[in-house]
BAFI-3210 file (N, C-alpha, C; in Angstrom, 3 decimals, decimal comma, padded with zeros to 6 digits):
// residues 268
n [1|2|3|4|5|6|7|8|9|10|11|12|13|14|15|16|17|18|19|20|21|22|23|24|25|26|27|28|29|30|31|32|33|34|35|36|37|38|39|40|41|42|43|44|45|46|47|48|49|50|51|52|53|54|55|56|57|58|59|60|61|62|63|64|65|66|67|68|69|70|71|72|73|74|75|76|77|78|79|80|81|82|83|84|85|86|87|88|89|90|91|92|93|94|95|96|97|98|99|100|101|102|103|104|105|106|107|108|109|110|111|112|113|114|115|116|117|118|119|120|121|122|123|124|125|126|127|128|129|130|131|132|133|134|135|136|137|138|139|140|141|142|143|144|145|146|147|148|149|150|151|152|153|154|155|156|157|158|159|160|161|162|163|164|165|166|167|168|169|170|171|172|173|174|175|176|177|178|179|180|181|182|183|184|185|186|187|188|189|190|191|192|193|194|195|196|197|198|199|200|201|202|203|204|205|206|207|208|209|210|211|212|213|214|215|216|217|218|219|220|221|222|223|224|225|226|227|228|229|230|231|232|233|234|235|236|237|238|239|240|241|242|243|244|245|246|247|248|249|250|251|252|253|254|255|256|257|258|259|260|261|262|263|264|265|266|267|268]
n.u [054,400|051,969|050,967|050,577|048,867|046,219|046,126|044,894|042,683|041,376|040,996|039,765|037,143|036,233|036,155|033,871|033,134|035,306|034,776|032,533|033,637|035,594|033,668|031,783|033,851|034,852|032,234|031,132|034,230|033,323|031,012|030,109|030,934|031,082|032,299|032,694|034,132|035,769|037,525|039,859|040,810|041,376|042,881|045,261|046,038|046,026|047,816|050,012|050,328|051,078|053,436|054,941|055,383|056,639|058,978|059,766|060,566|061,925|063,724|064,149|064,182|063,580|066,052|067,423|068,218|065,856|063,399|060,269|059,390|056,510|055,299|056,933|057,068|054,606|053,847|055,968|054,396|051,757|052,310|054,299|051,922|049,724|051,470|051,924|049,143|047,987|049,708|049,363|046,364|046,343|047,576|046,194|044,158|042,796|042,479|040,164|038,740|037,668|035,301|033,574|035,452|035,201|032,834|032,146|033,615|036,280|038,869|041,318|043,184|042,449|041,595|043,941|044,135|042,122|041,793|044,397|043,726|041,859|042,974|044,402|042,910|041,851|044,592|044,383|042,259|043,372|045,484|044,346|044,327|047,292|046,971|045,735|047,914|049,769|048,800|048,262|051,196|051,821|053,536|054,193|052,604|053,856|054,364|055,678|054,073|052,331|053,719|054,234|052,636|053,496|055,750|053,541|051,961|053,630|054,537|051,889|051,968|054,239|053,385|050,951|052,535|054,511|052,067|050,879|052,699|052,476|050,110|049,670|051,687|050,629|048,397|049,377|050,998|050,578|051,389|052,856|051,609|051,748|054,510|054,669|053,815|056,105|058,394|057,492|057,226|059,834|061,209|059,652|061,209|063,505|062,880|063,364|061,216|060,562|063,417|066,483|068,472|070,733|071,401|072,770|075,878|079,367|080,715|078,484|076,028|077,098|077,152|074,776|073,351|073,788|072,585|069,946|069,138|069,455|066,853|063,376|061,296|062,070|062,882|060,216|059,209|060,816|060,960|058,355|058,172|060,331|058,691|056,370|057,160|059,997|059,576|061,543|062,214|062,050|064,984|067,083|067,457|065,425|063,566|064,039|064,650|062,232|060,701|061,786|061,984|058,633|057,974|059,600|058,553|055,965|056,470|057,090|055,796|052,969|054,351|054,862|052,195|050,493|051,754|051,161|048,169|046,586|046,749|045,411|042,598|042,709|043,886|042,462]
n.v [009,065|007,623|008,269|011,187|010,893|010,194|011,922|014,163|013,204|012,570|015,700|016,805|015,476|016,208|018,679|020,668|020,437|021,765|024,375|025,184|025,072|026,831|029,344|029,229|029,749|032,153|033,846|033,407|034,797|037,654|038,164|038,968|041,375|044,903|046,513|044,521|042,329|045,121|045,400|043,588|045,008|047,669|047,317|046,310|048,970|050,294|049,838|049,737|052,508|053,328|052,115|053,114|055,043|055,107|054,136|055,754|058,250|058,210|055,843|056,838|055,612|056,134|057,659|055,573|054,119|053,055|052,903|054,787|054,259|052,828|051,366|049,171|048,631|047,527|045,328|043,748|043,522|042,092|039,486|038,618|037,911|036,725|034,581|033,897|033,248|031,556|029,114|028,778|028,837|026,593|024,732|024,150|023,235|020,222|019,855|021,033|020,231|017,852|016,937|016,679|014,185|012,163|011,108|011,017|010,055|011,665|012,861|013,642|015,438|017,649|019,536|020,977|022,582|023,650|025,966|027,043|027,949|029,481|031,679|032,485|033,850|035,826|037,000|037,716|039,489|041,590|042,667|045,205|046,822|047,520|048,095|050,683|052,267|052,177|054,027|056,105|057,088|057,680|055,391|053,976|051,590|048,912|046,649|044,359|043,230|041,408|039,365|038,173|036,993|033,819|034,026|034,519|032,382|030,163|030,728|029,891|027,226|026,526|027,281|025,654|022,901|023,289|024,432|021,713|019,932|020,573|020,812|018,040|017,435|019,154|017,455|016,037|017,024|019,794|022,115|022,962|024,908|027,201|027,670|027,967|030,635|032,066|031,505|033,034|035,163|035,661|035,241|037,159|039,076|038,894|038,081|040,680|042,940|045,498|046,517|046,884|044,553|044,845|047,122|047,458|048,053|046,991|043,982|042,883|043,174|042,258|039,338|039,635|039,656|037,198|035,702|035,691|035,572|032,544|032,134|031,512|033,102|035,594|035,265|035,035|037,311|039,421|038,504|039,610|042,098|042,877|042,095|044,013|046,348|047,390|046,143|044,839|041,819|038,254|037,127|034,134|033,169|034,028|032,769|029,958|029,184|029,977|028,257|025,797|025,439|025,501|023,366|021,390|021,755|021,169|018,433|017,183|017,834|016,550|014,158|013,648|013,966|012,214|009,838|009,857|010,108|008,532|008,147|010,065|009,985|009,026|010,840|013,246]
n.w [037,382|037,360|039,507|038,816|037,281|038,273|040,204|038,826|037,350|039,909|040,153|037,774|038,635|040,745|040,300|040,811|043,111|044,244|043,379|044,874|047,827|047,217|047,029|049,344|051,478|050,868|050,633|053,459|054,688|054,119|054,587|056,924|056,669|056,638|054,309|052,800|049,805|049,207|051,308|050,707|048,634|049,782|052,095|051,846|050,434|052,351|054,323|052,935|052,569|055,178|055,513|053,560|054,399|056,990|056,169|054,085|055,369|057,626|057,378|055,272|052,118|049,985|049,118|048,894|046,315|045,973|043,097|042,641|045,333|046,340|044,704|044,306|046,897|047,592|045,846|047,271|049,392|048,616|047,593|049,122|051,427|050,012|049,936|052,696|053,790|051,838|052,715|055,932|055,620|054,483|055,833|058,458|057,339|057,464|059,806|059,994|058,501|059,110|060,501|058,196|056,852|057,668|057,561|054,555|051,156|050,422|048,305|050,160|049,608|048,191|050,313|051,394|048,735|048,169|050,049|049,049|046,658|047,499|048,606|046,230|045,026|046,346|046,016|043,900|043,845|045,549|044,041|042,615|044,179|043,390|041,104|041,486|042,950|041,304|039,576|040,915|041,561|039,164|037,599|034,968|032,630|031,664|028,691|029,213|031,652|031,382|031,427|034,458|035,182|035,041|037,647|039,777|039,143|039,657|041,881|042,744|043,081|044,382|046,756|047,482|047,776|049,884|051,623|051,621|052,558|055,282|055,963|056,219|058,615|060,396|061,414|063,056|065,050|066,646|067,711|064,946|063,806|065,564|065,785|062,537|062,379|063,723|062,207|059,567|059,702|060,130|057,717|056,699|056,431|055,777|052,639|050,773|050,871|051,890|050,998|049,313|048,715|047,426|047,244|049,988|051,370|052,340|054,713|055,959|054,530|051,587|053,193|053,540|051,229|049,941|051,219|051,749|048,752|048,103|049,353|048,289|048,161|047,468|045,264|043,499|044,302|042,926|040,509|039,646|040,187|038,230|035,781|036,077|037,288|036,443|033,927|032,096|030,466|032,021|033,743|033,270|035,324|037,194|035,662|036,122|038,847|039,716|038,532|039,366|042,053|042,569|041,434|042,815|045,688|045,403|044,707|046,642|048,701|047,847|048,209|050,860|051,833|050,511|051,437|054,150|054,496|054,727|057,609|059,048|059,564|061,906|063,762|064,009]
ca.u [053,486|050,565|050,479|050,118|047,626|045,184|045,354|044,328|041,632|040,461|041,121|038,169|035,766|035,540|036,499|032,910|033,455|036,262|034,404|031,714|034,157|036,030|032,682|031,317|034,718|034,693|030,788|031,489|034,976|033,127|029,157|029,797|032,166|030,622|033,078|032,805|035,444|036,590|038,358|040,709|041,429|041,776|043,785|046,288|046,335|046,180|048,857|051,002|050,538|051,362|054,331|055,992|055,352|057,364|060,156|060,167|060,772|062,043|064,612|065,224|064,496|063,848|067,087|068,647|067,920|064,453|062,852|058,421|059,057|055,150|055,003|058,074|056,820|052,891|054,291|056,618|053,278|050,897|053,139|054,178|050,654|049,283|052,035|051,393|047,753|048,075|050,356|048,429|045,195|046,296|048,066|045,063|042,486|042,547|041,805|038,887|037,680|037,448|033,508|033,293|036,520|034,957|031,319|031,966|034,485|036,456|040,196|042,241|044,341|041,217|041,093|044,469|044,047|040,944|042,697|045,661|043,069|041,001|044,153|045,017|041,601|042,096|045,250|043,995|041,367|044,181|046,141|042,919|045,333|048,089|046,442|045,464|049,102|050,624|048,095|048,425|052,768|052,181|054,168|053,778|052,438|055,206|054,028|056,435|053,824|052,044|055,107|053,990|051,362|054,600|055,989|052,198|050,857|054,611|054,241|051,052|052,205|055,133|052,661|050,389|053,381|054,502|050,827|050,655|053,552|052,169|048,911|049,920|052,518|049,489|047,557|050,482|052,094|049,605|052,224|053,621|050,568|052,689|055,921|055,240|053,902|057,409|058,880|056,870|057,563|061,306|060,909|059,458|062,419|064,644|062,066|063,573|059,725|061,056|064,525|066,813|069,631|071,765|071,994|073,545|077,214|080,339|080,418|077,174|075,370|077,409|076,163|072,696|072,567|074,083|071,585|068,759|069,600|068,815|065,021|062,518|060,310|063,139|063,041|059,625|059,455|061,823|060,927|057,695|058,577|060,796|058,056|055,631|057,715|060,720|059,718|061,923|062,285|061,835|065,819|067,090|067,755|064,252|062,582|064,325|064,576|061,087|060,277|062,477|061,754|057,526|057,907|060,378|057,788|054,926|056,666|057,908|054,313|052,601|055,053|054,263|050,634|050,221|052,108|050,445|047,140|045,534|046,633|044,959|041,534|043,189|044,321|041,636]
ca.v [009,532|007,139|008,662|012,295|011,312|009,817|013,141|014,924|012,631|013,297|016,839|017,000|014,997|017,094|020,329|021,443|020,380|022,964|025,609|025,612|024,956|028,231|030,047|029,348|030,453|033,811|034,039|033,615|035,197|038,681|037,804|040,152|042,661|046,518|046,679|043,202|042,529|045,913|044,865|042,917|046,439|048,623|046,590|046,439|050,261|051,001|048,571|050,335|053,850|053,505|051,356|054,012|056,545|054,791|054,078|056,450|059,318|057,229|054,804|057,292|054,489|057,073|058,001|054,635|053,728|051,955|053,755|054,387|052,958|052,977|050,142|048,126|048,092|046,938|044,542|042,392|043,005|041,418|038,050|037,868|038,137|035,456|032,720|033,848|032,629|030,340|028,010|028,984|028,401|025,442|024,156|023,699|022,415|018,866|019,978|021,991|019,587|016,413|016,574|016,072|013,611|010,987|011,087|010,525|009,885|012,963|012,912|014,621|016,959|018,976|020,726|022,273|022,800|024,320|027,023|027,317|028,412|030,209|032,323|032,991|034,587|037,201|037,994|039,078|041,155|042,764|043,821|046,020|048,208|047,671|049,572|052,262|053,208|052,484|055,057|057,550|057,485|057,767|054,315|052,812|049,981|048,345|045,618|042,788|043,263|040,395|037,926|038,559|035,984|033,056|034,206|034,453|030,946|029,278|030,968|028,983|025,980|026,705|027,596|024,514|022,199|023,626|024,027|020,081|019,607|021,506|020,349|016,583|017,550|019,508|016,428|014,920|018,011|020,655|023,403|023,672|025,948|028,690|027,835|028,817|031,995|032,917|031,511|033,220|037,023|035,899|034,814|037,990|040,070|038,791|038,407|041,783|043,227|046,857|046,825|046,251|044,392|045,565|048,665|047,806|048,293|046,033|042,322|042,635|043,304|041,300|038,196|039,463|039,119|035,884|034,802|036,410|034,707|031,163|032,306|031,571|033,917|036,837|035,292|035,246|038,903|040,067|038,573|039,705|043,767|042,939|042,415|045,026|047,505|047,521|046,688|043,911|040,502|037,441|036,324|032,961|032,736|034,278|031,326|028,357|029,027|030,008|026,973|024,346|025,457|025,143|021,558|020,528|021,817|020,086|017,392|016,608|018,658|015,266|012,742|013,854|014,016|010,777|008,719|010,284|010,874|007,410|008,390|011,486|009,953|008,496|011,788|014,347]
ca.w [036,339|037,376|040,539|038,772|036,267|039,394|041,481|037,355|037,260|040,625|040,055|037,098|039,139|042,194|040,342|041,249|044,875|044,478|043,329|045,755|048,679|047,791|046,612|050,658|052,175|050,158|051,008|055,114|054,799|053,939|055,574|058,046|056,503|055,851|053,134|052,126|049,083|048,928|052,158|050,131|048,391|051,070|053,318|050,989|050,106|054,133|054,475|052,019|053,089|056,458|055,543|052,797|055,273|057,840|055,999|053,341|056,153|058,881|056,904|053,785|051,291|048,508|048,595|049,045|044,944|045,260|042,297|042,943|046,366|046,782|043,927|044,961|048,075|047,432|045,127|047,757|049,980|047,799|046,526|050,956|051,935|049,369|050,155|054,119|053,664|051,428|053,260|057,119|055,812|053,795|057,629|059,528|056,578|057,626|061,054|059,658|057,347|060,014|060,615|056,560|056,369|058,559|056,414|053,210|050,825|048,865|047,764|051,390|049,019|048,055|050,948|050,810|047,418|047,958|050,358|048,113|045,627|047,857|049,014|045,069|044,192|047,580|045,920|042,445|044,079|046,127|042,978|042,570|045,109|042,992|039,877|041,909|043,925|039,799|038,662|041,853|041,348|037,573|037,090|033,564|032,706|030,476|027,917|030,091|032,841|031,334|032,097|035,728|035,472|035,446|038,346|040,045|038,766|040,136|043,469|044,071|043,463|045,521|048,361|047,607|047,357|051,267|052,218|051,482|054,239|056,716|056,346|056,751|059,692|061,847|062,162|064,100|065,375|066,728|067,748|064,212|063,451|066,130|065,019|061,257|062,936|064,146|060,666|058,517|059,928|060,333|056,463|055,938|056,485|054,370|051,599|050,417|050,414|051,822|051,002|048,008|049,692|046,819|048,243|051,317|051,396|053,591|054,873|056,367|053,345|051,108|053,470|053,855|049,739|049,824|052,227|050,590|047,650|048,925|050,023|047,091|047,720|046,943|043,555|043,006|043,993|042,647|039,016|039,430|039,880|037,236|034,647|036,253|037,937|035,432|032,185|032,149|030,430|033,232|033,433|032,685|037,046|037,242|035,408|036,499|040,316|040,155|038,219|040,152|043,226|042,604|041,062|043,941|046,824|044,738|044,253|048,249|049,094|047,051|048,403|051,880|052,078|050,238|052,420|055,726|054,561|055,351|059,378|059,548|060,502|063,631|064,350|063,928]
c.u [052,056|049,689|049,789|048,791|046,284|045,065|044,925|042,966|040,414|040,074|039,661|037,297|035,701|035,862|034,967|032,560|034,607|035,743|033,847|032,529|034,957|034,790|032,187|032,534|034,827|033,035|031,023|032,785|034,556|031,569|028,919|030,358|031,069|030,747|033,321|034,292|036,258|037,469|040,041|041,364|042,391|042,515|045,308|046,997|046,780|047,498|050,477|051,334|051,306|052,928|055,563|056,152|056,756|058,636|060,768|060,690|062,152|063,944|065,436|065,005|064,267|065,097|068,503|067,937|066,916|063,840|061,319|058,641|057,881|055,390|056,043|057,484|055,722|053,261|054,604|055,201|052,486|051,066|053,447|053,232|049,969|050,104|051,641|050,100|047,765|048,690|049,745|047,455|045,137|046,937|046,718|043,784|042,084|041,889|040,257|037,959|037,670|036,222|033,695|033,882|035,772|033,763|031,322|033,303|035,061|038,304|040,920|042,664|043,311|040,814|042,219|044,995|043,324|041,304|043,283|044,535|042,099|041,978|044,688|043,502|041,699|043,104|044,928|042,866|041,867|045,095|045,116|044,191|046,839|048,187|046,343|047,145|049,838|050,152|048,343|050,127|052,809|052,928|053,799|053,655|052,999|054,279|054,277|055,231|052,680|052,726|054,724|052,870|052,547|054,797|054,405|051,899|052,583|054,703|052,936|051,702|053,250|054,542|052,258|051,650|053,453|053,558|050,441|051,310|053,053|050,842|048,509|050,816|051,145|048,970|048,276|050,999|051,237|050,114|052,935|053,253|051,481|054,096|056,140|054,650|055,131|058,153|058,337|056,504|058,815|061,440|060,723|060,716|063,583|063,706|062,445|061,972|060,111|062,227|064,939|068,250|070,666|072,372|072,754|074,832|077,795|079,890|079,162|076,438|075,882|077,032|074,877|072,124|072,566|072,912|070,601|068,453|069,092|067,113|064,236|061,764|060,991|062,883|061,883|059,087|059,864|061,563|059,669|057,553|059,779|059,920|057,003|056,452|059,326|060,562|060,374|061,542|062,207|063,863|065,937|066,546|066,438|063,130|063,035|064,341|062,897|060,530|060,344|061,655|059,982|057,511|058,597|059,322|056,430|055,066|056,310|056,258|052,954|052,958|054,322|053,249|049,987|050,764|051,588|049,025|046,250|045,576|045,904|043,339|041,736|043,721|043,481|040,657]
c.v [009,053|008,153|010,683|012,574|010,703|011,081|014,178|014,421|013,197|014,708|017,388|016,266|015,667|018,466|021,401|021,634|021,567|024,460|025,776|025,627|026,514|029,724|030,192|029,962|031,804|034,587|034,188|034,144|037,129|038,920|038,657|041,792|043,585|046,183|045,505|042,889|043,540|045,995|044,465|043,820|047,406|048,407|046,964|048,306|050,919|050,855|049,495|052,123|054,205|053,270|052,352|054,845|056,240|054,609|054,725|058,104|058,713|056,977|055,817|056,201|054,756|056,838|056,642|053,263|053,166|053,175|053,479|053,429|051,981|051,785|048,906|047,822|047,064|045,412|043,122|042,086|041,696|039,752|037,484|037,450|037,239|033,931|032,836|032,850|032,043|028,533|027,758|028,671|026,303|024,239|023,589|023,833|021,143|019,003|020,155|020,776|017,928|016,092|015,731|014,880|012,200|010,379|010,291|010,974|011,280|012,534|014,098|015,912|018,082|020,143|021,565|022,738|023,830|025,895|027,913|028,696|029,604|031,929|033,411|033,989|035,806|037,959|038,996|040,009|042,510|043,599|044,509|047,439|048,012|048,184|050,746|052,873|053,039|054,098|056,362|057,570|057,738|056,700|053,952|052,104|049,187|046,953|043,897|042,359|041,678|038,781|037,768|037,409|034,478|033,333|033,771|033,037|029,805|029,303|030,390|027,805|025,682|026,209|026,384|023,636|021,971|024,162|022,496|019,434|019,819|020,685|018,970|016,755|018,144|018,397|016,171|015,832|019,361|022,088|023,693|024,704|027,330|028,487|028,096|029,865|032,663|032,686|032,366|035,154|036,852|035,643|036,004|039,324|039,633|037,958|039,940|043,127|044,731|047,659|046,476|046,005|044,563|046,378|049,127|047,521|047,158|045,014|042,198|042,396|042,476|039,610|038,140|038,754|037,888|034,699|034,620|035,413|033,016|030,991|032,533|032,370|035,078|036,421|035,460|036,627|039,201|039,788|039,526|041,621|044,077|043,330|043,457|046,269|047,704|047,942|045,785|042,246|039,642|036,781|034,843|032,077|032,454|032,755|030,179|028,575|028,799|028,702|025,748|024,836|024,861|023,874|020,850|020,590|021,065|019,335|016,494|017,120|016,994|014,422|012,344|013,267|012,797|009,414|008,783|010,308|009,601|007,086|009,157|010,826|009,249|009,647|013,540|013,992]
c.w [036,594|038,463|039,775|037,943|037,445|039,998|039,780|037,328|038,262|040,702|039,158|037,774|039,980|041,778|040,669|042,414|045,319|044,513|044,193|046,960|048,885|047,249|048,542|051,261|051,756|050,392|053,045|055,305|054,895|054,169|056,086|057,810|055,979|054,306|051,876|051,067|048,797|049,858|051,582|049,109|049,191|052,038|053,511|050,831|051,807|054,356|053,790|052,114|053,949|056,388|054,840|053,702|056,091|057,290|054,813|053,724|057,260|058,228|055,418|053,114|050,103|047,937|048,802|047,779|044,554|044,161|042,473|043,715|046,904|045,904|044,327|046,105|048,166|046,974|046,095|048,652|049,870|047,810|048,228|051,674|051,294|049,959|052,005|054,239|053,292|052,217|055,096|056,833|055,562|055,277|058,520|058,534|056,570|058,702|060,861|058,869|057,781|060,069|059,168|056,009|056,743|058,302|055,192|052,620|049,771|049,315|048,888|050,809|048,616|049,079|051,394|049,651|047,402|048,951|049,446|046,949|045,886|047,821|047,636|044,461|045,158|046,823|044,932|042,692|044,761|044,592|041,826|043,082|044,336|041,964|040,308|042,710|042,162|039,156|039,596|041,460|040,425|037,266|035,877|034,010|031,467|030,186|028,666|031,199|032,840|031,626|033,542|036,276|035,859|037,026|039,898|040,282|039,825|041,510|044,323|044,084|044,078|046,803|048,268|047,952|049,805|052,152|052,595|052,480|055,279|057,428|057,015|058,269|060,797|062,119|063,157|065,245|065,600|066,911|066,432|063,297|064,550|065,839|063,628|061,382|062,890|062,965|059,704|058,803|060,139|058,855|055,476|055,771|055,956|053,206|050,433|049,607|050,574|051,496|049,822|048,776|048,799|046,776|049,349|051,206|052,669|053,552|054,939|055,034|052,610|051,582|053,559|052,028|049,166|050,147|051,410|049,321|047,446|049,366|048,286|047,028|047,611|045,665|043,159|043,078|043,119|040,842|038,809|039,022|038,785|035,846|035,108|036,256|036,821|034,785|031,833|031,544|031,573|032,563|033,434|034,150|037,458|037,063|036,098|037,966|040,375|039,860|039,064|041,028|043,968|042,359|042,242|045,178|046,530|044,683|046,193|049,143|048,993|047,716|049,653|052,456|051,646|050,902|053,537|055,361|055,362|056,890|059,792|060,400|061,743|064,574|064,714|064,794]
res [x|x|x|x|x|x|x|x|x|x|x|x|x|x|x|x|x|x|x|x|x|x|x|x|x|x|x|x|x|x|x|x|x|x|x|x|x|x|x|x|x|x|x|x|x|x|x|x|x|x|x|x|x|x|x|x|x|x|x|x|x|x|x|x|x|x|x|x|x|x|x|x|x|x|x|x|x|x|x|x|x|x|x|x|x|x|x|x|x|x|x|x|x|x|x|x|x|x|x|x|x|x|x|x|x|x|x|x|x|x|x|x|x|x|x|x|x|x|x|x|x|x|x|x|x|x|x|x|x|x|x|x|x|x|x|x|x|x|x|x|x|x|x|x|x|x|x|x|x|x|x|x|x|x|x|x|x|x|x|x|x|x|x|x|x|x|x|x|x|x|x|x|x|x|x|x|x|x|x|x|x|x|x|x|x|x|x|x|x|x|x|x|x|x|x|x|x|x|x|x|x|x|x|x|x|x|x|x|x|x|x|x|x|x|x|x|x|x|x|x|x|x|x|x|x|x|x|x|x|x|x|x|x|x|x|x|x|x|x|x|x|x|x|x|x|x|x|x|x|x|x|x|x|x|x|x|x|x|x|x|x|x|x|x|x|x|x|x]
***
């Protein structure tokens, strides 16, 4: 408890060190861009075109019960594509933030915090493209869709939690920046982002859902097109996986980073 009310504390004293930290990364993230933030629109919508196309011809996934595949689909996009970034950028921000570390004094966890956070403001400008493919399919927008924010707010601190690992393990460990490359597109396929593995019939399928099942970010999908894409209450499973699972990676994310952090300037 002491330990959580010290990183609260520090949390309001440098929360203006936060802002400006992800105010300059969102300023040089889009410096050069034409399109600047509508990037973070369009990416998304590109992204999602290409993708129904392919497997809404291809794969048949109309007709294999996803209902407004176009929104199901965007959806797992969106929520894969935030924790992607989130936890990669949040991996190599100690590296990044060595000149500054070795200067003057600021609280280590701020800078993948300051990611984490950066990562969560990209996404809500991407579900920009998730109004517009609701409004092009004609999808409602069901009352539940406000529950959607839970799901959302638990999935960062998920990410932060296993951003906080990562970030303490790169100092030490410089290849595990390409090894959660190859995790984190093998991750994405059983994520159930294009598929509804309920649909698939025999053993196979019966173990893929099993599997499935076990991967947190299926649940936080999966609640989340519940309260948008449904209409849907958040179930009981819904809340508490999503819950546990963010407090447990926060927790071990915390433990981590606070026991390693006072090595890092021997290592950067």
């Amino acid at each position: 408890m002491s330990m959580l009310k010290a990183y609260c504390k520090d949390f309001w004293r440098y929360r203006f060190l936060l802002q400006n930290l992800i105010g300059r990364d969102f300023k040089l993230k889009y410096r050069r861009s034409v399109l600047g933030v509508l990037w973070s629109v369009l990416n998304p919508l590109l992204m999602n075109v290409v993708m129904v196309a392919v497997f809404s011809s291809i794969l048949d996934m109309r007709g294999a019960g996803i209902e407004n595949f176009s929104v199901y689909l965007i959806i797992g996009q969106l929520l894969f594509s935030f924790f992607s970034e989130a936890t990669s950028s949040c991996m190599s921000s100690m590296l990044a933030a060595a000149p500054l570390i070795k200067k003057v004094y600021i609280p280590k966890y701020i800078f993948p915090l300051e990611k984490a956070g950066f990562a969560l403001v990209n996404c809500l400008f991407s579900f920009i493209a998730l109004i517009i493919v609701m409004i092009f399919t004609g999808a409602p927008l069901h009352p539940t869709a406000i529950l959607a924010v839970y799901p959302l707010l638990t999935l960062f601190v998920f990410s932060l939690g296993i951003g906080l690992i990562l970030a303490a393990a790169t100092v030490f460990f410089r290849d595990i920046m390409h090894l959660w490359g190859v995790f984190i597109t093998a991750l994405m396929y059983f994520s159930a982002i294009f598929y509804d593995p309920f649909t698939m019939g025999g053993s196979g399928g019966a173990i893929l859902q099993r599997f499935i099942g076990y991967n947190p970010m299926y649940w936080y999908i999966t609640a989340f097109r519940a309260a948008v894409l449904d209409g849907e209450l958040l179930s009981w499973n819904m809340i508490w996986v999503c819950g546990l699972c963010a407090i447990l990676a926060l927790a071990a994310g915390l433990f981590v980073f606070r026991k390693e952090q006072d090595k890092f300037v021997l290592h950067i």
